[in-house]
C-alpha positions as CSV (number, residue, x, y, z in Angstrom):
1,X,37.3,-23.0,21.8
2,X,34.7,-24.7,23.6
3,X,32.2,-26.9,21.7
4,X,28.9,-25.5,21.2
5,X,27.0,-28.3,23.0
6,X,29.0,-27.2,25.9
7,X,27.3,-26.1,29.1
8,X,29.7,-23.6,31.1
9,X,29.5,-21.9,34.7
10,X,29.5,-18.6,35.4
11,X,32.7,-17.7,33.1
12,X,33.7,-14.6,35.6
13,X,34.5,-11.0,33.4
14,X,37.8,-11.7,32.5
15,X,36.8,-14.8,30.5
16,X,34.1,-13.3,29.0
17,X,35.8,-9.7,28.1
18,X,37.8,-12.1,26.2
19,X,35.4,-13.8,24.3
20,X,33.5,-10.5,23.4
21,X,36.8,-9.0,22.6
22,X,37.2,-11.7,20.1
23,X,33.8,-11.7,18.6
24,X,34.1,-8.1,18.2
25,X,37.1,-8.4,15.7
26,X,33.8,-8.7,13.2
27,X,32.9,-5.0,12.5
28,X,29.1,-6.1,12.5
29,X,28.1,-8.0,15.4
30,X,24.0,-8.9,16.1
31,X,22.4,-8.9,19.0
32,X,19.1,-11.6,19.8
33,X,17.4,-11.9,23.1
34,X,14.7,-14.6,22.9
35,X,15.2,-15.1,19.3
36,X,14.1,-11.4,19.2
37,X,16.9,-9.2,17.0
38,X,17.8,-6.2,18.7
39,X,18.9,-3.9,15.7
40,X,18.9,-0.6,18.4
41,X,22.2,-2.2,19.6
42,X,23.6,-1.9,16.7
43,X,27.7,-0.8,17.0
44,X,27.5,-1.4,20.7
45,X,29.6,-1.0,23.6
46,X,30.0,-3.5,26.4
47,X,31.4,-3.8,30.1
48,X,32.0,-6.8,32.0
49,X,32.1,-6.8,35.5
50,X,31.6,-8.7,39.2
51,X,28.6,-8.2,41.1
52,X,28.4,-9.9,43.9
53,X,28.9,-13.9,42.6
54,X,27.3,-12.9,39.2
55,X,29.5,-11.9,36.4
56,X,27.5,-8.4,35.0
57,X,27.1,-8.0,31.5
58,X,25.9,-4.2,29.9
59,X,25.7,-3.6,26.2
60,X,24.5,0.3,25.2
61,X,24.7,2.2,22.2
62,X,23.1,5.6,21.7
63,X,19.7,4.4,20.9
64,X,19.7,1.7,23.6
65,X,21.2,0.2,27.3
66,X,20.7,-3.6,28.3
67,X,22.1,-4.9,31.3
68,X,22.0,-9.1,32.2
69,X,23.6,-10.8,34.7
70,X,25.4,-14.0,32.8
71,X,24.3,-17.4,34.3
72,X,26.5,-19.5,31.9
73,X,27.9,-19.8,28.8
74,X,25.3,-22.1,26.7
75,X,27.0,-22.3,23.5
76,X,31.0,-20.9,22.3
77,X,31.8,-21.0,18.7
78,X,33.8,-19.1,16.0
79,X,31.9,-16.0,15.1
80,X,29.1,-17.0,17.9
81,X,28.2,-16.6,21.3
82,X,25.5,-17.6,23.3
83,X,24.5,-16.5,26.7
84,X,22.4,-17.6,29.6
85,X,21.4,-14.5,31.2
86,X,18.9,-13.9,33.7
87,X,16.6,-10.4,33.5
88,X,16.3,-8.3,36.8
89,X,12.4,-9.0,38.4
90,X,12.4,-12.3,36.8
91,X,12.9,-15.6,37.5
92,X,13.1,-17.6,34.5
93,X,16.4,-17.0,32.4
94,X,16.4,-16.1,28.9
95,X,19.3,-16.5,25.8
96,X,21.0,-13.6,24.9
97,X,23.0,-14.8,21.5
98,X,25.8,-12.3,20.1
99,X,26.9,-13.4,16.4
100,X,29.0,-11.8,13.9
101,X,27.6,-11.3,10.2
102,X,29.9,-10.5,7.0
103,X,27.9,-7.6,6.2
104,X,25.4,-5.4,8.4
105,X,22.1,-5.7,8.0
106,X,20.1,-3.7,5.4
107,X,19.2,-0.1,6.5
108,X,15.8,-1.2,5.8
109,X,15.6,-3.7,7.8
110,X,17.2,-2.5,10.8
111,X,15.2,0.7,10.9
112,X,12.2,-2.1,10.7
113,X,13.2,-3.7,12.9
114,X,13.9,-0.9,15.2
115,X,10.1,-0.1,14.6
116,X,9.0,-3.3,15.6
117,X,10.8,-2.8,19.1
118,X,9.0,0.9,19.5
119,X,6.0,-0.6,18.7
120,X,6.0,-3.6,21.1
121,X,7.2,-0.8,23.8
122,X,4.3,1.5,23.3
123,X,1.4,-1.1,23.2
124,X,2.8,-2.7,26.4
125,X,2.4,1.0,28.2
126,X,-0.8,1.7,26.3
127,X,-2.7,-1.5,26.6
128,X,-0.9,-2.8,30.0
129,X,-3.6,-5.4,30.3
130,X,-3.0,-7.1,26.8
131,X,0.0,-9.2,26.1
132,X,1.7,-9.7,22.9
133,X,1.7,-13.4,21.2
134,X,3.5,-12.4,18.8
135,X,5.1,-9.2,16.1
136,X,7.0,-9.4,13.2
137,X,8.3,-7.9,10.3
138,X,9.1,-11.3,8.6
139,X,7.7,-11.3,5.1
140,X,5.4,-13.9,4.1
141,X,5.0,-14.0,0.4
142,X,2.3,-17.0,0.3
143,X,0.2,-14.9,2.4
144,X,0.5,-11.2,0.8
145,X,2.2,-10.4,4.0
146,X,5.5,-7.6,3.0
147,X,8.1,-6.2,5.8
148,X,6.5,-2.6,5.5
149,X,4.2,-3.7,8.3
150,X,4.9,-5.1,12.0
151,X,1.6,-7.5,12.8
152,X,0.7,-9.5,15.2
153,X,-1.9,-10.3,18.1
154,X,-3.1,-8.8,20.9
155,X,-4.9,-11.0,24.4
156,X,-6.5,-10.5,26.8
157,X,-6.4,-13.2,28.9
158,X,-9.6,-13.8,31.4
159,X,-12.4,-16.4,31.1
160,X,-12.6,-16.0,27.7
161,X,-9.4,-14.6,25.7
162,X,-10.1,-11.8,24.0
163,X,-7.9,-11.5,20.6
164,X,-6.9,-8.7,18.3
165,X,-5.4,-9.1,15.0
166,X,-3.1,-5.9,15.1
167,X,-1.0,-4.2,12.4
168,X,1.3,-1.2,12.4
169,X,2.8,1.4,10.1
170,X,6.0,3.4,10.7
171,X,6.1,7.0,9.8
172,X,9.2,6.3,8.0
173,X,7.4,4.6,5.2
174,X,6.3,6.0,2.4
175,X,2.7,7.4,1.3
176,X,1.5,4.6,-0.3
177,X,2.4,2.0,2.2
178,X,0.4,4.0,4.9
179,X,-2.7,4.7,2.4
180,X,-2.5,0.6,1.4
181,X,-2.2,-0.4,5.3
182,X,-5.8,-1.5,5.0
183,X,-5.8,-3.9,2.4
184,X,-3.1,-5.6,4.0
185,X,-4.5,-5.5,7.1
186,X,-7.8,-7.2,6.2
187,X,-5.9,-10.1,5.2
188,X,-4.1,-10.4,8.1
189,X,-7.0,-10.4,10.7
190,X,-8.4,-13.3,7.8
191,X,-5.7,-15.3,8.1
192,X,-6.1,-15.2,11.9
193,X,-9.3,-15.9,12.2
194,X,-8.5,-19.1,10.0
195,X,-5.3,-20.3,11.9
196,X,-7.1,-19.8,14.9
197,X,-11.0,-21.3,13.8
198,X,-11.4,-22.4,17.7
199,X,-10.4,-19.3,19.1
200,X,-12.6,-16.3,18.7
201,X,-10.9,-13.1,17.0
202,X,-12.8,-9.3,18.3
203,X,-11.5,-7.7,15.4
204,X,-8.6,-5.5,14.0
205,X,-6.3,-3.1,15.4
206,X,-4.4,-0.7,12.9
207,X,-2.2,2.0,13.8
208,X,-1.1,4.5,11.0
209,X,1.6,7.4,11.9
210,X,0.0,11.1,12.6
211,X,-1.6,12.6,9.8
212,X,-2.4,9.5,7.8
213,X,-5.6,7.8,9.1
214,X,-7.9,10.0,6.9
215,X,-7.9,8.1,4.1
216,X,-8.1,4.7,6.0
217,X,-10.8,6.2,8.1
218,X,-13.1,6.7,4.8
219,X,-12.5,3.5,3.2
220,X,-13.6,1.7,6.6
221,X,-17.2,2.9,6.1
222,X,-17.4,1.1,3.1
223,X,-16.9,-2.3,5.2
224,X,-19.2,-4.7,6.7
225,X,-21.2,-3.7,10.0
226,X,-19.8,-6.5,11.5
227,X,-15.7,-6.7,11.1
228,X,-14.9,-4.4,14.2
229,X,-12.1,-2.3,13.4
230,X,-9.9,0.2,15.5
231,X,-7.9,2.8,13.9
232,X,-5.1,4.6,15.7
233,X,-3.1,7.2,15.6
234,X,1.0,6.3,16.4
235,X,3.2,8.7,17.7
236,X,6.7,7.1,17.7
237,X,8.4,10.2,19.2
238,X,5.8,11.0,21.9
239,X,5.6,6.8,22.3
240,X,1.6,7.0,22.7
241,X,-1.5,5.8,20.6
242,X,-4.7,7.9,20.1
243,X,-7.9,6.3,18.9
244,X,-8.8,8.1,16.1
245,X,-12.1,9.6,14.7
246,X,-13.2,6.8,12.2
247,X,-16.6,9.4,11.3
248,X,-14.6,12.1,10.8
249,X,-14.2,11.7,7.0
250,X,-16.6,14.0,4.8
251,X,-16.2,14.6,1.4
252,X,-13.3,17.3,1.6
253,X,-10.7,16.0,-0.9
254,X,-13.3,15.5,-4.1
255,X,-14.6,17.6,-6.0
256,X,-16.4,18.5,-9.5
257,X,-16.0,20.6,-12.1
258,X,-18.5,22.1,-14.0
259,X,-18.9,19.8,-17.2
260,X,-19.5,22.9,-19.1
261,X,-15.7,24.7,-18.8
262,X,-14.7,21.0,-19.2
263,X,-16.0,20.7,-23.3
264,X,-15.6,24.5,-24.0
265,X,-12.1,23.8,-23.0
266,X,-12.0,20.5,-24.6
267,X,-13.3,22.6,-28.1
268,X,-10.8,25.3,-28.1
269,X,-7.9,22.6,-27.7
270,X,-9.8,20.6,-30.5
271,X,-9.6,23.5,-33.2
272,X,-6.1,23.6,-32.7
273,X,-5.1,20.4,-33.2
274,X,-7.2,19.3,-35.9
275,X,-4.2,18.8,-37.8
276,X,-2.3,16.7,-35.5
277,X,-6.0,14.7,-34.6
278,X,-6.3,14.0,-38.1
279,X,-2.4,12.0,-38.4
280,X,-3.9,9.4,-36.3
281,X,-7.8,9.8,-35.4
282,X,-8.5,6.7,-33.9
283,X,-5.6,6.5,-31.5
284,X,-5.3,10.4,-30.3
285,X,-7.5,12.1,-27.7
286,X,-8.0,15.1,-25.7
287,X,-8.1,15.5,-22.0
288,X,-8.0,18.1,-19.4
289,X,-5.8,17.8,-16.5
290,X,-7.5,17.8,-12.9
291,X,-5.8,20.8,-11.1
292,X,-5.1,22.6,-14.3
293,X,-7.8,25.1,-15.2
294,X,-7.3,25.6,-19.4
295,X,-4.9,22.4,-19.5
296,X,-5.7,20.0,-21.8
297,X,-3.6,16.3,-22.4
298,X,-3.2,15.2,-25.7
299,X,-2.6,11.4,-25.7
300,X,-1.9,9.1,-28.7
301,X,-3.6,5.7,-27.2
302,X,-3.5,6.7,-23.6
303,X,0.2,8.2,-23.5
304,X,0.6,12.0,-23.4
305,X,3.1,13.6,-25.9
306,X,1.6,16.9,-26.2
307,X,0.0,19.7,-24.1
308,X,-2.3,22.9,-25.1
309,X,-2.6,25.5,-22.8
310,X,-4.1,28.9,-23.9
311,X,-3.3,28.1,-27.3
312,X,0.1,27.5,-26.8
313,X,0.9,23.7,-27.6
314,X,4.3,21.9,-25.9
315,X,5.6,18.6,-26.4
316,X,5.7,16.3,-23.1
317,X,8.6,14.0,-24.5
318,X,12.6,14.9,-24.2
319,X,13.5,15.5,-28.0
320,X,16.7,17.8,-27.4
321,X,17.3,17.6,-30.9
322,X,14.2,19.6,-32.1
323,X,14.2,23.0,-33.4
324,X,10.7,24.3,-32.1
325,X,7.5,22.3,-30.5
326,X,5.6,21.3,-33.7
327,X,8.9,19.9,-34.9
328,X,9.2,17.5,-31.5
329,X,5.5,16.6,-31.4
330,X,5.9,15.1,-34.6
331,X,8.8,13.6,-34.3
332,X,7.1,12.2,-30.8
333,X,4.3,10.8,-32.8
334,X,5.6,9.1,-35.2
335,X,7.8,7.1,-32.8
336,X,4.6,6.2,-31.3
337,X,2.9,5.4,-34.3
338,X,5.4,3.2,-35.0
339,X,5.7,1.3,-31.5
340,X,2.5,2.0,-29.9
341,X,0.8,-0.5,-31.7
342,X,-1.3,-3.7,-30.5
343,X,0.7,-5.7,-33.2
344,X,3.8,-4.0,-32.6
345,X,7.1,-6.5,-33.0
346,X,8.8,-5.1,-29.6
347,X,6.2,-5.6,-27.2
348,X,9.3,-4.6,-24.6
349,X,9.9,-1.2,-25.8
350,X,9.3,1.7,-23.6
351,X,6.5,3.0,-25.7
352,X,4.5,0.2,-26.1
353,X,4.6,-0.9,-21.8
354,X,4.4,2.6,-20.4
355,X,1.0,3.7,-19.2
356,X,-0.9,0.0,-19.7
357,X,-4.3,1.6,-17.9
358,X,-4.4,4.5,-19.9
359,X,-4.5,2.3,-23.0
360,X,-7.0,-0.2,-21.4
361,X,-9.3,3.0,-20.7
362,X,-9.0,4.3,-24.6
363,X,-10.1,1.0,-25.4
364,X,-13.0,0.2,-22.9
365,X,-14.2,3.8,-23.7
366,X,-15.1,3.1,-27.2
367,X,-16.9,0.0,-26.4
368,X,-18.0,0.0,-22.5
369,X,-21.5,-2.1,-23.4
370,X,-18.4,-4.7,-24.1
371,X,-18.1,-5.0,-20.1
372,X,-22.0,-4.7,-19.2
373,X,-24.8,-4.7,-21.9
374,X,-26.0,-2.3,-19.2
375,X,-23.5,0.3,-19.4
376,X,-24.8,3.7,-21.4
377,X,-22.1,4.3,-23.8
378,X,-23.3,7.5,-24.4
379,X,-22.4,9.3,-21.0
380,X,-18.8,7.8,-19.6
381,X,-16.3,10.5,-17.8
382,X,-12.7,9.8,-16.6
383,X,-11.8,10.1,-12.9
384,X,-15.1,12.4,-12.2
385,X,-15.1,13.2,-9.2
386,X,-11.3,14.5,-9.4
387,X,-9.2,13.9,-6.1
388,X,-6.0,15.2,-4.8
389,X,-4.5,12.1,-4.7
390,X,-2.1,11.4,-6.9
391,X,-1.9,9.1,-10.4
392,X,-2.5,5.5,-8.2
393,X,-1.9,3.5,-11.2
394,X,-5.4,2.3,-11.4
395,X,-8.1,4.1,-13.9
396,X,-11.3,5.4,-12.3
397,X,-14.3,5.6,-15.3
398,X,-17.9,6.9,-14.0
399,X,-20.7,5.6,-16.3
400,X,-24.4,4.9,-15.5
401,X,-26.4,2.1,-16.6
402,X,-29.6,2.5,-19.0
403,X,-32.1,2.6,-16.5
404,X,-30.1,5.2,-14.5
405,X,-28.0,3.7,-12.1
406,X,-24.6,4.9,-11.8
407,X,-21.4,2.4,-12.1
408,X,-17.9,3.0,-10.9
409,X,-15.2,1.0,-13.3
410,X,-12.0,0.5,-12.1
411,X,-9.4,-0.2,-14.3
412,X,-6.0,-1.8,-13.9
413,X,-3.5,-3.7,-16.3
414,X,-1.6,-5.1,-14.0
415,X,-1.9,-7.7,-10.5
416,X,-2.6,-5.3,-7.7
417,X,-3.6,-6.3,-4.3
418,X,-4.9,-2.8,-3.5
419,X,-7.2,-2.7,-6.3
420,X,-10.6,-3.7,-4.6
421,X,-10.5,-1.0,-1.4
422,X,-9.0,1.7,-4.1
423,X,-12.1,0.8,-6.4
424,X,-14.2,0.7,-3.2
425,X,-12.5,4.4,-2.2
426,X,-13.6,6.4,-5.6
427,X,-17.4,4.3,-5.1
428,X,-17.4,6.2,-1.8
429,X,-16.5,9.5,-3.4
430,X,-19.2,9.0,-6.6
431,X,-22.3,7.6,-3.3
432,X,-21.3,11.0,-2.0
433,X,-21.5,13.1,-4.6
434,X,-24.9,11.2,-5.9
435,X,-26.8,11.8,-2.5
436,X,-25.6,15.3,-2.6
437,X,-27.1,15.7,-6.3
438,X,-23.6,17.2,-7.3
439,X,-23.7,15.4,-11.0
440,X,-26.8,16.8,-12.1
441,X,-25.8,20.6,-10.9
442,X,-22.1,20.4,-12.5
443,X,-24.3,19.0,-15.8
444,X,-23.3,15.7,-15.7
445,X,-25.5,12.4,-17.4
446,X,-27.7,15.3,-19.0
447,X,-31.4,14.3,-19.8
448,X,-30.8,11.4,-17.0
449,X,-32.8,10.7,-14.3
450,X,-29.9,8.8,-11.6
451,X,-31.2,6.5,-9.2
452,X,-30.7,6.8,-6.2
453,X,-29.7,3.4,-5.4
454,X,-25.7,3.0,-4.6
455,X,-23.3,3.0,-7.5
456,X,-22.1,-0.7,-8.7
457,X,-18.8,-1.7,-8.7
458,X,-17.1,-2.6,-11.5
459,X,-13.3,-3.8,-10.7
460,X,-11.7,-4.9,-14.3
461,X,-8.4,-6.1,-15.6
462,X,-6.4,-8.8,-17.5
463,X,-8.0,-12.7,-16.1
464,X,-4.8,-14.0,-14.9
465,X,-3.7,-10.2,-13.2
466,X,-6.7,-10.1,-10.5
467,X,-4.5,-10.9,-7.5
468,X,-5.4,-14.1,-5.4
469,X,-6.5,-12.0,-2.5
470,X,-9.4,-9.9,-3.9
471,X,-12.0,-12.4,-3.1
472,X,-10.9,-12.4,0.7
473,X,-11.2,-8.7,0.5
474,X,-14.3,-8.1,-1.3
475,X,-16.0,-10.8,1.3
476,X,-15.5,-7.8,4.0
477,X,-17.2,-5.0,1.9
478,X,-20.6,-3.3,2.8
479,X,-23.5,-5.4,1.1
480,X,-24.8,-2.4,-0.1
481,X,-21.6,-2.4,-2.9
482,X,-22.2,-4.4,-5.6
483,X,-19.3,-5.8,-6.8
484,X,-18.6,-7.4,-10.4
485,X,-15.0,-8.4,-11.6
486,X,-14.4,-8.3,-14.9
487,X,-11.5,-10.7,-16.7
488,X,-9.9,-9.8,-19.7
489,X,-8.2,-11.5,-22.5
490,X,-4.2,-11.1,-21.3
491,X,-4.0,-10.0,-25.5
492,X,-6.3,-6.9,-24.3
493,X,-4.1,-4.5,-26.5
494,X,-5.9,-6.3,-29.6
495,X,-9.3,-5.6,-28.8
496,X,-10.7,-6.3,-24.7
497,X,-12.7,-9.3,-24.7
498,X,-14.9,-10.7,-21.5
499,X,-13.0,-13.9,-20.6
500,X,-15.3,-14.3,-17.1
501,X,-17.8,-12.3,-15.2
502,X,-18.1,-12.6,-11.3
């Protein structure tokens, strides 16, 4: 074999058949053009063959065809091949490097990968007078920056540049990677206008798949006037972007129900259980379920182990072994007894991690004033409005202040870098429902009169668990949302304590 410093002619087809042949004894064999990986040729094909004076290269598969006409051999080693190749229409060559790997890629990050190519296809034919400096999936960790996204920016070139931050989600990811597109992409268009200080940034292109820019949309009028954001809609199949309808939100998804069904509900559940409430009083309590018309939740400090429905109580937990319900509620409560405790000895066990927020929110319920001296404890309602989202793993709590003003709490136990746009969501649902006079007709904060000022914010969780980026996110919010963030002791379990208030 040649060595890889050295610098071949034109090899002709026969001696390149060969070397392909050879490099194709590897079942998995990657394909980079420009240092650009090129997963849609994965399991190719190739022909060699003369054209003219040029050797002719094609590699296809059933996604994808490439065809190069090889200038030289730049580099020959075991399991590696590197080509000089020059690209119809152009004049400068480019590197097309063939090298075998011991195992294929992760399906994940092929189909990623394979995203990241659509994606650089379709903004080329939809914005043909922007270029591309650059798209990735790479993840950067230091930077919040995860391989669910392809980002990168956008020019314009002219007498002044014109730049876009841009970020894009494949359908092929899940929900919650769409819904949490934002938060990442807010610190993406940060980070660029920081790298780039000299250079001037317009703003922020997003593109979410069909179907998922609703929620987006909404949180983006909770944002400063002034950080210029375009949301699209990506359609991978018909390869084409759609600028979507950023005021097109309303108020569809939230609702209220009347507080009045709510407690009668709450009391029919409560006479029937007075014998289970009385076990452990200060660690059970009674909920109803959103969705659930006559469902009510019975939780021993913020884990459900029981429902009543109708009079009819069941036991949420698997105990197989049980003879009837009352039998496995029991037996369900005293395990939890035993290691749901804030002092408990296995601070590991199933029991005592599962359902952190729900714990937090028994706690911070029977002492809110704890957070604020502000806070009413008197009127404090658990995710009101109710949404048809599902359980986010953060807490939404809806006080109001003594004088009247009302105050969103968001609670999580845990670091999440979603947590200020999810708190800044439900403050959009509550400003809604508080212009529309909703709480008062559904006989919410009775004997209150609610200002009409907008709802503070009160984002709260462990001191060490706020994640490092919420203060570049919250610097992008509306001023009209008044933003606190509210440190714990990490020992919260114990007893909450304000360790800071910002």
């Amino acid at each position: 074999m040649h060595s890889p410093s050295a610098k071949t002619p034109d090899p002709g087809p026969e001696k390149l058949e060969g070397l392909l042949r050879e490099l194709m004894r590897s079942p998995n064999v990657e394909v980079r053009e420009g240092g650009k990986r090129m997963p849609e040729l994965a399991g190719f094909q190739f022909e060699v063959r003369r054209s003219g004076s040029r050797t002719l290269l094609h590699l296809w598969s059933g996604e994808r065809t490439l065809v190069r006409r090889v200038l030289r051999i730049a580099e020959e080693s075991k399991g590696r091949l590197l080509l000089e190749v020059e690209l119809f229409g152009r004049t400068k060559p480019a590197r097309l490097e063939l090298s075998a790997r011991d195992a294929p890629p992760a399906e994940g990050r092929n189909e990623r990968e394979r995203f990241r190519a659509r994606f650089e296809e379709i903004l080329a034919g939809e914005f043909p007078d922007d270029s591309i400096e650059s798209l990735t999936t790479s993840p950067d960790l230091e930077h919040s920056f995860s391989s669910c996204y392809v980002r990168g920016v956008q020019v314009r070139r002219g007498a002044r540049a014109v730049r876009w931050a841009i970020l894009g989600a494949s359908e092929t990811q899940g929900s919650a990677a769409r819904d949490e597109a934002l938060s990442v992409a807010i610190l993406w268009l940060d980070w660029q206008r920081y790298r780039a200080r000299k250079e001037h940034f317009s703003g922020l292109r997003l593109f979410l798949p069909p179907g998922a820019t609703d929620e987006t949309a909404r949180r983006m009028r909770g944002l400063n006037s002034e950080t210029r954001i375009e949301l699209y809609e990506l359609d991978e199949r018909q390869r084409r972007v759609q600028r979507a309808d950023e005021q097109d939100t309303g108020n569809r998804d939230s609702w209220l129900s009347q507080r009045r069904d709510i407690e009668e509900t709450l009391a029919k559940a409560r006479a029937g259980v007075e014998w289970m409430l009385s076990l452990a009083p200060d660690a059970i309590d009674l909920a109803t379920v959103p969705g659930r018309r006559g469902v009510v939740s019975i939780r021993f400090r913020g884990l459900e182990f029981a429902r009543w429905a109708d009079g009819q109580l069941s036991c949420s937990f698997d105990t197989p072994e049980a003879a009837d319900h009352a039998t496995a509620i029991n037996q369900a409560l005293g395990e939890l007894i035993l290691m749901r405790h804030p002092k408990s000895a296995e601070t590991s066990h199933p029991l005592y991690r599962a359902q952190p927020e729900r714990w937090l929110e028994t706690l911070v319920r029977a002492e809110v004033s704890r957070l604020d001296a502000r806070l009413n404890p008197q009127h404090l309602y658990c995710q009101v409005p109710s949404s048809g989202e599902a359980d986010r793993g953060v807490l939404d709590l809806l006080g109001v202040t003594r004088d009247g003003r009302l105050a969103v709490i968001e609670l999580k136990a845990t670091e999440d870098i979603h947590l200020p746009l999810q708190g800044l969501d439900y403050w959009l649902r509550v400003n809604e429902h508080l212009k529309t006079g909703s709480f008062h007709r559904y006989g919410y904060f009775p004997g209150i009169e609610l200002q009409q000022a907008p709802p503070l914010l009160f984002l709260v969780a462990p001191g060490f668990r706020f994640h490092a980026s919420a203060e570049v996110i919250l610097k992008y919010f509306d001023p009209r949302v008044e933003v606190t963030r509210i440190g714990l002791n990490e020992n919260w379990r114990s007893g909450p304590k304000v360790v800071f208030r910002q």
